[in-house]
C-alpha positions, 0 to 999 in steps of 0.5 A: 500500500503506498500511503500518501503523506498529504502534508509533504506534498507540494502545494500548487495554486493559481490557474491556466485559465488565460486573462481574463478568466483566470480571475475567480479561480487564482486563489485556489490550492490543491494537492495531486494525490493520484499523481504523488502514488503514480496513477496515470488513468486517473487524477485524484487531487486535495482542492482548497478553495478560500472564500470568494474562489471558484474551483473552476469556469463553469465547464464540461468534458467530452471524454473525461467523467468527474467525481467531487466529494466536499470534505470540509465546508459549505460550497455552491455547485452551479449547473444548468439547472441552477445553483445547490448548496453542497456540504462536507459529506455531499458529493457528485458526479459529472459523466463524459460527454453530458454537456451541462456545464458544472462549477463550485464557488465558495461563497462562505467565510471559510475555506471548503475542501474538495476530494476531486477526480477526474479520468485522464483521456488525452483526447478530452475536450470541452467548453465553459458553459458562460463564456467564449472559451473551450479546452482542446488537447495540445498534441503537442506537449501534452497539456491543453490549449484554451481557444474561444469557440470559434477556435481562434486563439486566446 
């Protein structure tokens, strides 16, 4: 069993999100569980959102399914039916290819922390639901290149 000692991990913040919709979620942290054991076919991270950050755009993915388990705190899933309160113990899922856009907001005065996981399909691709921007795999090194929907670059 490889245990993972959370606390020696580094801690990453910010986000790739390109000016100006990078804004709301600069402030987040996580931690990359799976990636600290090795996991390649998914990804398990340790989010930290304090208040007034958003975990991400409003977004869905094509190829990729998303679980989300709030651990600590009080937070704000908006979907396209609306907005729920979530709390430590509740969870979701978001199936590949369902295109509802998802996100969560800490709109309290603590911090919320989330278990989130994610599959890792190097073909994903996706849109934010509220704004002219979609996620596309870069074949090139790997990583994700935002564009606007059109596919112009951003």
């Amino acid at each position: 069993m490889a245990k993972i000692d959370i606390q020696s991990l580094p801690e990453k913040s910010g986000t790739r999100y390109p000016p100006p919709h990078d804004a709301k979620c600069r402030d987040r942290h996580w931690r990359a569980l799976g990636d600290a054991v090795g996991l390649s076919q998914f990804g398990v991270n340790l989010v930290r959102l304090p208040p007034g950050v958003w975990a991400s755009q409003r977004h869905w993915h094509m190829h990729e399914d998303e679980f989300v388990w709030v651990l600590e705190g009080e937070t704000v899933l908006v979907t396209d039916e609306g907005r729920e309160i979530f709390r430590a113990g509740d969870c979701a899922g978001f199936p590949a290819g369902v295109r509802n856009g998802h996100h969560f907001i800490n709109e309290s005065d603590a911090d919320v922390l989330l278990l989130v996981a994610g599959s890792r399909n190097k073909d994903d691709w996706g849109e934010y639901s509220d704004i002219d921007m979609r996620f596309m795999p870069d074949r090139y090194t790997g990583g994700t290149d935002y564009e606007s929907k059109a596919g112009e670059p951003l």
